[in-house]
PAZANU-927362 format. One line per 4 residues: number of its first residue (from 1); their letters; for each residue x, y, z of N, C-alpha, C. Coordinates in steps of 0.001 Angstrom, whole numbers, plus 500000, padded with zeros to 6 digits. Layout:
! PAZANU-927362
NUM	a	X Y Z X Y Z X Y Z; ...
This chain:
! PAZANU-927362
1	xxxx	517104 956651 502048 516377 955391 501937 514979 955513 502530; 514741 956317 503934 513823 956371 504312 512672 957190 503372; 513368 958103 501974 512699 958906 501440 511850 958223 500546; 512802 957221 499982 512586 956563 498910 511742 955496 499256
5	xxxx	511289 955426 499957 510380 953739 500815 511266 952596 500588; 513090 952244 500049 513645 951482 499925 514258 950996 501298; 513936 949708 501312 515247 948931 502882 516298 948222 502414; 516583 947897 503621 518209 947299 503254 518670 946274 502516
9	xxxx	517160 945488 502674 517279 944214 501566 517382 944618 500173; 517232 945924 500103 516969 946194 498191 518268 946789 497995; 519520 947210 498782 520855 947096 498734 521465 946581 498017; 521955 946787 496698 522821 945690 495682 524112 946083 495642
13	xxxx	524858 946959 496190 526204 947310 496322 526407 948919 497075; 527150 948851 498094 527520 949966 498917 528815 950251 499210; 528854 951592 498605 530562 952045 498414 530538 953112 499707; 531762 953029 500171 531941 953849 501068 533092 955019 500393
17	xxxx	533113 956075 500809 533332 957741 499873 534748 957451 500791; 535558 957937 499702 536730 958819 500407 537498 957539 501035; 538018 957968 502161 538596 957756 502871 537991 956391 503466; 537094 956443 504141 536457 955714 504972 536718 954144 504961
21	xxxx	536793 954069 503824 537461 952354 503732 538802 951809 504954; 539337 952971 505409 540446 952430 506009 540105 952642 507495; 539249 953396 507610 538457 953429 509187 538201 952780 509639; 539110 951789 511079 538484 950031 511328 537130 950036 511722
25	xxxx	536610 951225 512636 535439 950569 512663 533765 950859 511947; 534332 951562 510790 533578 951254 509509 532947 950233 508723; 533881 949750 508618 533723 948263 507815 532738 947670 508713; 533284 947374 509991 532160 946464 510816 530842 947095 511052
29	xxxx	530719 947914 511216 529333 948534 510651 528664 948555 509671; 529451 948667 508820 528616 948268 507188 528480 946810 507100; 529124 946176 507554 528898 944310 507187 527978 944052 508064; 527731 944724 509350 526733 944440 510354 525310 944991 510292
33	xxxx	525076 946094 509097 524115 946481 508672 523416 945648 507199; 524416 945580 506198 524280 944951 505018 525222 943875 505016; 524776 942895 504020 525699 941347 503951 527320 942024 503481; 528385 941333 503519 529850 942022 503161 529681 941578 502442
37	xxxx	529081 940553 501338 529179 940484 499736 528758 941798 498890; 527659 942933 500186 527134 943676 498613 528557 944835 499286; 529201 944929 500084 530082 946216 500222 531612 946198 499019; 531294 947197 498492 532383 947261 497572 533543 948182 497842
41	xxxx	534355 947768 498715 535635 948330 499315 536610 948338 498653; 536547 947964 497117 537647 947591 496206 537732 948628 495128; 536550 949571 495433 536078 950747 494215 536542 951899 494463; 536702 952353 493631 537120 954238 493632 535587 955333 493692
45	xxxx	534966 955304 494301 533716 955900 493881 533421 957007 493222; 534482 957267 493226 534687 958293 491970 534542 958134 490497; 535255 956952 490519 535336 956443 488972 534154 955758 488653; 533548 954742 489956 532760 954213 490220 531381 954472 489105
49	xxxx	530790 955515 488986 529594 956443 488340 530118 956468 486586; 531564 956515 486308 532024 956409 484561 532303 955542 484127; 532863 954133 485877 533627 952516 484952 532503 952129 484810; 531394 951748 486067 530583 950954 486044 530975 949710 487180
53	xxxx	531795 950039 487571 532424 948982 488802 531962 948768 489966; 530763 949146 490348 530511 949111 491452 529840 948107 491525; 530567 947225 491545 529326 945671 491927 530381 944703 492063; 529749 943711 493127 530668 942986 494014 531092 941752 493321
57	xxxx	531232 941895 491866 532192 940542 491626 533059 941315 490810; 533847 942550 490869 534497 943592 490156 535778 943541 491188; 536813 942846 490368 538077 942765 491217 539188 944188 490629; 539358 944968 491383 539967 947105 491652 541566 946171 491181
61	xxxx	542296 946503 490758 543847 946546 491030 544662 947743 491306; 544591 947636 492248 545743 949093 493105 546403 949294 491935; 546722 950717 492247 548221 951322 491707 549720 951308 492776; 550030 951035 492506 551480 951086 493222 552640 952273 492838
65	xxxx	552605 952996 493927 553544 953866 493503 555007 954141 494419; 555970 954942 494100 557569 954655 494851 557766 955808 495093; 558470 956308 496444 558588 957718 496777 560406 957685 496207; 560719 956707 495382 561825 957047 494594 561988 957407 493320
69	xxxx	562505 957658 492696 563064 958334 491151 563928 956960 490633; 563957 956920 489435 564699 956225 488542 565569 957429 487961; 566668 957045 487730 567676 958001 487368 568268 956891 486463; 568867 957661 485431 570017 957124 484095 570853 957984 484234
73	xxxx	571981 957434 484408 573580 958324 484393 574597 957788 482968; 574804 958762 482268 575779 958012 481509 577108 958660 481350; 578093 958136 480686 579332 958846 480940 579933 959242 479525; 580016 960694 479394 580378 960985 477930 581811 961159 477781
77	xxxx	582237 960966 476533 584228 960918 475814 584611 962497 476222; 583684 963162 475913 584616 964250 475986 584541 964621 477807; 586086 965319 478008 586378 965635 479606 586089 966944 479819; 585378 966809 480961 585443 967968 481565 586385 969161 482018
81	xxxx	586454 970280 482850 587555 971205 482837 588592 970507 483534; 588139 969773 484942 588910 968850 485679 590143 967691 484658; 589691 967231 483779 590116 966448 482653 589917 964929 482880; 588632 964986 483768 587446 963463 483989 586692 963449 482790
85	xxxx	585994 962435 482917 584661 962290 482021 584013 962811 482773; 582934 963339 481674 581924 964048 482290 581018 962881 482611; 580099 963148 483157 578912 961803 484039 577398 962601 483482; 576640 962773 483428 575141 963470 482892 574350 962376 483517
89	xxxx	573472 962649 484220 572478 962211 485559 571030 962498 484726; 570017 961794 484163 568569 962355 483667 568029 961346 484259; 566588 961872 485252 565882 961631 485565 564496 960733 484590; 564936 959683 484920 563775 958450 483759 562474 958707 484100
93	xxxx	562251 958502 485610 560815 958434 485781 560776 958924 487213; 560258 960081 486820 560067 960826 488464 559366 960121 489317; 559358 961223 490854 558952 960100 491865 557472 959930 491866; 556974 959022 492548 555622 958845 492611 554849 958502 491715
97	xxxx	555650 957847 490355 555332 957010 489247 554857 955887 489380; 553643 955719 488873 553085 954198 488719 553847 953167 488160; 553782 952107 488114 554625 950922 488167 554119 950717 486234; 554549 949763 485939 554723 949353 484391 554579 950319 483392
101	xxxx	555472 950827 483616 555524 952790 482354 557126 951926 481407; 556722 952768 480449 557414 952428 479205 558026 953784 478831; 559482 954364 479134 559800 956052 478837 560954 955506 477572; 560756 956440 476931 561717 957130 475910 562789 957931 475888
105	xxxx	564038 957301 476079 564899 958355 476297 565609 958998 475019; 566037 959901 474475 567258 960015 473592 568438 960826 473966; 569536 959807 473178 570758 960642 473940 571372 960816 472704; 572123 962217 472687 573060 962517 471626 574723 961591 471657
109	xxxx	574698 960491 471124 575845 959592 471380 576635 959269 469458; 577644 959185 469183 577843 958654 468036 578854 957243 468211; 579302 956864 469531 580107 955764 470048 579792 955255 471068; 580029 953752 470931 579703 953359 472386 580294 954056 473900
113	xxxx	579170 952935 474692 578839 954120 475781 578455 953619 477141; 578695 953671 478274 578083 952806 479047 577031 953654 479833; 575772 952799 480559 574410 953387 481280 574381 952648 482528; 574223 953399 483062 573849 952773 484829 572283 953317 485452
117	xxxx	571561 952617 485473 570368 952591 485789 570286 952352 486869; 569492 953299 488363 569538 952873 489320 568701 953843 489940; 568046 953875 491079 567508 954638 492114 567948 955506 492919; 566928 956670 493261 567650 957684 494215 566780 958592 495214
121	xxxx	566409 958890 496275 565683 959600 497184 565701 961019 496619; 564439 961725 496691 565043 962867 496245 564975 964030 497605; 565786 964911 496814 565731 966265 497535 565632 966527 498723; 566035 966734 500393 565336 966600 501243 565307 965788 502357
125	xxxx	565811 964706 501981 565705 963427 502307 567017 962578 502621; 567437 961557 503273 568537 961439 503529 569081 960676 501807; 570573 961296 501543 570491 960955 500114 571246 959496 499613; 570489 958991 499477 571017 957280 498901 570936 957115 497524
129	xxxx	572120 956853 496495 571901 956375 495580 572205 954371 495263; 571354 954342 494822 571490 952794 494823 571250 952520 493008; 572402 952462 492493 572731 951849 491017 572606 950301 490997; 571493 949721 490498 571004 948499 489695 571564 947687 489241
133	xxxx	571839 948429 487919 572324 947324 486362 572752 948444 485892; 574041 948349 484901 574775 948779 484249 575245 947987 483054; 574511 948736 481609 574874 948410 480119 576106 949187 479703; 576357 948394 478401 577069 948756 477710 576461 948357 475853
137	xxxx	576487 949632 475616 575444 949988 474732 576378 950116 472803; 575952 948815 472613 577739 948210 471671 576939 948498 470643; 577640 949135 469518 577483 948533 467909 576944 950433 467411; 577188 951358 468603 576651 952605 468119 577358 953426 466932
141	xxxx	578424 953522 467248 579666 953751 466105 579630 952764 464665; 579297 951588 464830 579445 951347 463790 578223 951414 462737; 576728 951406 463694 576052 951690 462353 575633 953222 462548; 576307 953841 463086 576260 955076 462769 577238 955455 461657
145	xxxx	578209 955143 461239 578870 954857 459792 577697 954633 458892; 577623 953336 459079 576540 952723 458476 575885 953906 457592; 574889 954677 458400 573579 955701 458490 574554 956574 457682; 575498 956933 457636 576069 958012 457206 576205 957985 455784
149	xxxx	576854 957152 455135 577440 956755 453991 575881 956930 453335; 574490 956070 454216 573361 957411 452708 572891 958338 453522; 573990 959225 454037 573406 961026 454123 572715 961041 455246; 572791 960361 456404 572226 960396 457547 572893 961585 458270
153	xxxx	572011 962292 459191 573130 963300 460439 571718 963397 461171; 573159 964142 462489 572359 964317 463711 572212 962948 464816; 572881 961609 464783 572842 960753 464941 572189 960511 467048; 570974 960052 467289 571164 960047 468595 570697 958640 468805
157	xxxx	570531 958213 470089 570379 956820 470685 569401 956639 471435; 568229 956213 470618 566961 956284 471871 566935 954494 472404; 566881 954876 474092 566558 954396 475269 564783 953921 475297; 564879 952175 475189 563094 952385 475848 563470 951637 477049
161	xxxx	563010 952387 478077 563252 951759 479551 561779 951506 479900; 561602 950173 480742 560321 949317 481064 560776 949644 483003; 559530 950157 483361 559336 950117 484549 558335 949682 485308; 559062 948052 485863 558088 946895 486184 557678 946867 487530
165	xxxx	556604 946039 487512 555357 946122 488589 556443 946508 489778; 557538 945483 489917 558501 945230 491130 558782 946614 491560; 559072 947380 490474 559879 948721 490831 561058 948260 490508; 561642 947519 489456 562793 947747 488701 562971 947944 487590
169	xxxx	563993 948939 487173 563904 949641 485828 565210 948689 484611; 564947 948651 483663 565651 948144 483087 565702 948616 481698; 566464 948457 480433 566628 949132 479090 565733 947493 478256; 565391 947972 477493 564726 946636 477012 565184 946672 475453
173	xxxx	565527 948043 474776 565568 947715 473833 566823 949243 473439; 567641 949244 472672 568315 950437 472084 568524 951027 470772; 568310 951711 470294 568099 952401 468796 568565 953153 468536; 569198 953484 467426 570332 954686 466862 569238 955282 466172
177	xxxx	568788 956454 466143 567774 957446 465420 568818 958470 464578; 568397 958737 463346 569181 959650 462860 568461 960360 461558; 569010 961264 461025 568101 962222 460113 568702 962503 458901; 567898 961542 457793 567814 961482 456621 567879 962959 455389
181	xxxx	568416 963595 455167 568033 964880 454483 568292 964606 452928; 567594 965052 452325 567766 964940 450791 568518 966121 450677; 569534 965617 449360 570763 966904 449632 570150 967254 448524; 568944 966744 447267 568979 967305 446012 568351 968459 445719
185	xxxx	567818 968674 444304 567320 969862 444267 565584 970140 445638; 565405 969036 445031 564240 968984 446040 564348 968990 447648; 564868 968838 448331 565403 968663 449428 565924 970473 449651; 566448 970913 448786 567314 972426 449153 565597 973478 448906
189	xxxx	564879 972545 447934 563449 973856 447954 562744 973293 449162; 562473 972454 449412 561847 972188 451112 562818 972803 451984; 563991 972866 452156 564273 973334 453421 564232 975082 453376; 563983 975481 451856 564190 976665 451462 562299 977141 452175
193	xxxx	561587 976633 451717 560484 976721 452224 559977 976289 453680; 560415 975874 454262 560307 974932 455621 559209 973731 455527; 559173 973145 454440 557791 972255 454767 558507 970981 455005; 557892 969947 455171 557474 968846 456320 557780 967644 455408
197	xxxx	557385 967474 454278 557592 966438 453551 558286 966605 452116; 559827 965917 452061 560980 965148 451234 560050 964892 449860; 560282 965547 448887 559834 965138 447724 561257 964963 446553; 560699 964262 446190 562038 964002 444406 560940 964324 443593
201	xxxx	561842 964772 442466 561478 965800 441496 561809 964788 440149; 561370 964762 439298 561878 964421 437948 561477 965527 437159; 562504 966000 436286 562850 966897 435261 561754 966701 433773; 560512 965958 434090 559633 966027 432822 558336 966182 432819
205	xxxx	558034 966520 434305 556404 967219 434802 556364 968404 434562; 555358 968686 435562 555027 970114 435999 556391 971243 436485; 555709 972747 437002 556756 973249 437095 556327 974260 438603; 557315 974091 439172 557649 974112 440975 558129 975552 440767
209	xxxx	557815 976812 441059 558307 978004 441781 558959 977802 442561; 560649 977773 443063 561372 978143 444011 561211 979245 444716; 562097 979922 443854 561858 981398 444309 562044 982305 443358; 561526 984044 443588 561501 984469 442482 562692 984713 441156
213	xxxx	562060 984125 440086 563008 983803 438899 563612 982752 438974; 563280 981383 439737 564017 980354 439259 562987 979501 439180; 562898 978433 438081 561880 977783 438140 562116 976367 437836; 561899 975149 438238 562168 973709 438022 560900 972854 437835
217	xxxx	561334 972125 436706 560229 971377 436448 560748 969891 436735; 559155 969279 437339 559450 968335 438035 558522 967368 438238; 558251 966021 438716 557224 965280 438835 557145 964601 440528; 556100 965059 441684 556081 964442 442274 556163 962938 442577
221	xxxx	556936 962377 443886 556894 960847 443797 556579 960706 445534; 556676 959694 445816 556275 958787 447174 557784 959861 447723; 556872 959900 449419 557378 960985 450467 558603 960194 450847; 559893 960817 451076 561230 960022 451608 560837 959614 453020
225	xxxx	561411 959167 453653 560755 958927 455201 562393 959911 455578; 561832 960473 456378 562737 961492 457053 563633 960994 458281; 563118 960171 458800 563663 959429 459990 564632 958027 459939; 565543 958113 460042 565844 956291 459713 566269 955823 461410
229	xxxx	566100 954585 461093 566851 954099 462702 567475 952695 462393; 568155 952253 463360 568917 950889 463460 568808 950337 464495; 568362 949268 464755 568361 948884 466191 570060 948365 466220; 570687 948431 467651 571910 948074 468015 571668 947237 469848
233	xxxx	572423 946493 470001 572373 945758 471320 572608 946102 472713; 572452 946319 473788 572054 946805 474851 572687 945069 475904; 574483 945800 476245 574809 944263 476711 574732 944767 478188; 574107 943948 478884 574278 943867 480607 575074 943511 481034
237	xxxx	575927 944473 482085 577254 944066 482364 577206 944030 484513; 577570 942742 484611 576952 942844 486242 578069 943501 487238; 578260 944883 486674 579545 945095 487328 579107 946481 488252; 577770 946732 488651 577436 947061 489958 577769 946031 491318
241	xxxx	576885 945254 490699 576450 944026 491656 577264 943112 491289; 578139 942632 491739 578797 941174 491154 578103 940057 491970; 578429 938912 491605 578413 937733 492374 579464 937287 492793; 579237 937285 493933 580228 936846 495368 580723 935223 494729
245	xxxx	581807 934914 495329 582628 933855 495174 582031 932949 496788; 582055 931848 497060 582258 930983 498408 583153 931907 499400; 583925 931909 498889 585500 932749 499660 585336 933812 500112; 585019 934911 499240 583992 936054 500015 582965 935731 500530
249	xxxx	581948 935280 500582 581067 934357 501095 581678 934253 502738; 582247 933705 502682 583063 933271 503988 583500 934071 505021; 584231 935051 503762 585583 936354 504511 584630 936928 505302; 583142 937467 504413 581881 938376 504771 581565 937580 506327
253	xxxx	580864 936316 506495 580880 935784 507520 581530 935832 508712; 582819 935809 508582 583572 936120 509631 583703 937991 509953; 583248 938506 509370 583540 939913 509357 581961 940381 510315; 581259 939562 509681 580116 939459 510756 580203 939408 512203
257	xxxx	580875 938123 512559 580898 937320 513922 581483 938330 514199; 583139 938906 513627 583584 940026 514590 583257 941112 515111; 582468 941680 514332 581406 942936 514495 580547 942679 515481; 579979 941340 515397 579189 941181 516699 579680 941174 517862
261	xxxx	580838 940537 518063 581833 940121 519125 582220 941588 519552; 582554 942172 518604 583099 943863 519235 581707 944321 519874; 580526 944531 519069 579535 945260 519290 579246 944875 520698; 578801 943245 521040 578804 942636 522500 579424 943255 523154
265	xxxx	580817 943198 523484 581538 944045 524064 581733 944888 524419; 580916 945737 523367 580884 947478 523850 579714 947620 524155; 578974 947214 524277 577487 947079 524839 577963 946732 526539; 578220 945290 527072 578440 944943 527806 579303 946205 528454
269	xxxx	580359 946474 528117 580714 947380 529182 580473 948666 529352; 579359 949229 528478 578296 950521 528550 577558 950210 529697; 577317 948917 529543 576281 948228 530949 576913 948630 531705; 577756 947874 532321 578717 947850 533419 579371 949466 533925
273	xxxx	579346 950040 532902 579523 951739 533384 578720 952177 533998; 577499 951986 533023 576101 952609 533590 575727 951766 535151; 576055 951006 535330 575663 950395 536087 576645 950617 537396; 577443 951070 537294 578669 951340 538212 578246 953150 538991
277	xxxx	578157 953694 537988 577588 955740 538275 576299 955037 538744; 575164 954487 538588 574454 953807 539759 574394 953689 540607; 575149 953087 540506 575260 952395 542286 576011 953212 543510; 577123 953932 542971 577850 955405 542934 576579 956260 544048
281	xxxx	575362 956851 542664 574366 957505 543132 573479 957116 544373; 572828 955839 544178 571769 955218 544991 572564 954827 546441; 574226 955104 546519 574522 954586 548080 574571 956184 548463; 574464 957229 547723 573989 958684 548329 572750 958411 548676
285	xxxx	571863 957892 548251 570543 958028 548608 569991 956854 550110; 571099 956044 549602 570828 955115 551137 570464 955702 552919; 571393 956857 552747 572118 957664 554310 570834 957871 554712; 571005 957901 555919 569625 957767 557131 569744 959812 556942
289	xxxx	570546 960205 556337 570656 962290 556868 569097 962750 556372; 568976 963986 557052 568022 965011 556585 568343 965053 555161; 568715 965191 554624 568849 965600 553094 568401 964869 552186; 568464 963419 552347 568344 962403 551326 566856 962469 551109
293	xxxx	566843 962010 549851 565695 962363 549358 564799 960885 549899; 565561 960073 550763 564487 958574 550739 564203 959357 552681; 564746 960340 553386 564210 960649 554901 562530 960772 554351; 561525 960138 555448 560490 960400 554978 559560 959523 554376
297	xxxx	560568 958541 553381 559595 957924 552340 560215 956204 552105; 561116 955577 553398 561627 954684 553786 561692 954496 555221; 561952 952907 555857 561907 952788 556879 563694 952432 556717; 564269 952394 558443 565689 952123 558300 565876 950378 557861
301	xxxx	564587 949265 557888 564825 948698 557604 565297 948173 555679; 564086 949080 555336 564174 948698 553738 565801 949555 553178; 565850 950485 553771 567285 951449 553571 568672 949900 553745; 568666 949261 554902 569330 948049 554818 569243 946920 554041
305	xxxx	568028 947013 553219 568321 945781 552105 568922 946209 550783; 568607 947497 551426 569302 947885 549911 570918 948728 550064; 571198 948407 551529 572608 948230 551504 573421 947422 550891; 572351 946288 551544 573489 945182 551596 573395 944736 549956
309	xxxx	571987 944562 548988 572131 944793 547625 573058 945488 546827; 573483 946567 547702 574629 947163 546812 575777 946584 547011; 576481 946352 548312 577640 945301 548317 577825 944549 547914; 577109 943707 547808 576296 942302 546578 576491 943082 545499
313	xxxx	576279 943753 544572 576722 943779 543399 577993 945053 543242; 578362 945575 544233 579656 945870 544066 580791 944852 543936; 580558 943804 544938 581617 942685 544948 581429 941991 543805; 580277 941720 543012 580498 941046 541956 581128 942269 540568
317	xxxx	580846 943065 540389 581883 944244 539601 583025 944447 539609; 583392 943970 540839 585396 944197 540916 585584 942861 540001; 585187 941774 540239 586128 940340 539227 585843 940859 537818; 584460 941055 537631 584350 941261 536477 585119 942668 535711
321	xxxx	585638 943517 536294 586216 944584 536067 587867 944115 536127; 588396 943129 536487 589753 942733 537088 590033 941542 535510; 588459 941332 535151 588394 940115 533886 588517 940783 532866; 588265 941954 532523 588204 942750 531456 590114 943474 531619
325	xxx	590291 944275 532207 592008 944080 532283 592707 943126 532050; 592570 942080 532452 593321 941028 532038 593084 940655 530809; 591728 940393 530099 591710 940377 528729 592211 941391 528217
């Protein structure tokens, strides 16, 4: 500034680099040098130079991110060696994901199926899984029939999972994807060739080289769509989490008070232990002998108040020790 012959009044917005925004006594320096309307503490100054944001009526919206994982577990028909269902665990949205992401899952399924969506710490870390919401993912079997009967295969089930500002994940929508193949002549020279786009042929055009010495004549038409899908329903079933009844409600309550009542209890007479090997110790330390660590650094009077302090709360320890037996 001093180079430039500019002062502080010609200041129209001042970003502070890096870090520095969170330095307390930064800020008060910059507001105490320039007005806090032109400081723009809301900017990335990085980005600052490509958005154009650096000016003080430019409201930043954080990113929010979760040092947890979203995980989808689902449970497939066929059993494992044990002769369980097998369970398959895929990771939706790794950790440290920004908030409102939209993922794509597909799963190889041809029958219904149930999904448990839920959270998990990873790797490292003490391990908590905490399961959400749990679907049941109805109607897959049947329009997978459906798909079949015109020549569908390969049948899978794509997942769009919405991951909201909150940090909860949920299925929003479910789709049977499956793959259309033309079984005809045309369909057997594309796959014979590997190309990309489903053509039908009519027998009164031009003429198509297969392969050598066979030849078909034919008339291009509009591309098959290779992909078909069905949407099917995605039912929420609250059988992670239920809702409590009054009655549990209640039972829970009292399960409380007792826990406390025990916990009191064992607290209280941790006290009373500790407090007993105490007093134990400190009437060693009372004795007028060479040895004690108070010769030296007490008079015989203060050594007597804290006699008689200890008798005083020895005598009150026996009832209370005589009250606890009897309970």
């Amino acid at each position: 500034m001093n180079g430039t012959g500019s002062g502080v009044a010609d200041v129209e917005s001042v970003m502070p680099n890096d870090g520095n925004t969170r330095v307390r006594f930064v800020q008060p320096v910059v507001k105490n040098t320039v007005e806090s309307a032109t400081s723009a503490t809301n900017v990335n100054s990085d980005e600052a130079c490509v958005l154009g944001t650096a000016t003080k009526s430019f409201k930043a919206q954080h990113p929010v991110f979760h040092v947890v994982y979203v995980y989808l577990c689902e449970t497939v028909k066929n059993k494992s060696k044990d002769g369980n269902p097998r369970i398959i665990e895929t990771v939706a949205v790794p950790i440290r994901s920004t908030t409102r992401l939209r993922m794509a899952l597909t799963l190889k399924h041809k029958q219904d199926y149930d999904v448990v969506v839920g959270f998990k710490e990873p790797t490292g870390r003490p391990r908590t899984d905490v399961p959400t919401l749990q679907y049941t993912i109805m109607g897959v079997q049947a329009t997978y029939h459906n798909l079949t009967e015109r020549g569908a295969t390969d049948a899978a089930v794509r997942l769009n999972l919405l991951y909201s500002k909150g940090g909860l994940a949920g299925i929003t929508e479910a789709v049977v994807v499956v793959t259309v193949k033309d079984v005809g002549l045309t369909g057997k020279i594309d796959r014979l060739f590997g190309g990309e786009f489903f053509r039908t042929l009519d027998t009164d055009s031009s003429t198509v080289s297969a392969s050598e010495g066979t030849k078909v004549e034919g008339e291009l038409k509009k591309p098959v769509e290779k992909l078909g899908s069905s949407e099917i329903t995605p039912i929420l079933e609250p059988a992670i989490i239920k809702p409590t009844s009054p009655g549990e409600k209640k039972a829970g309550r009292k399960r409380l008070i007792f826990n406390a009542a025990a916990s009191t209890k064992h607290e209280r007479e941790e006290g009373f232990n500790d407090l007993e090997g105490f007093l134990y110790r400190f009437r060693c330390l009372l004795s007028g002998l060479g040895e004690s660590p108070f010769d030296g650094f007490s008079i015989a009077e203060e050594r007597g108040q804290g006699s008689e302090r200890l008798s005083t709360a020895r005598r009150i320890r026996v009832p209370c020790k005589r009250q606890r037996n009897l309970g």
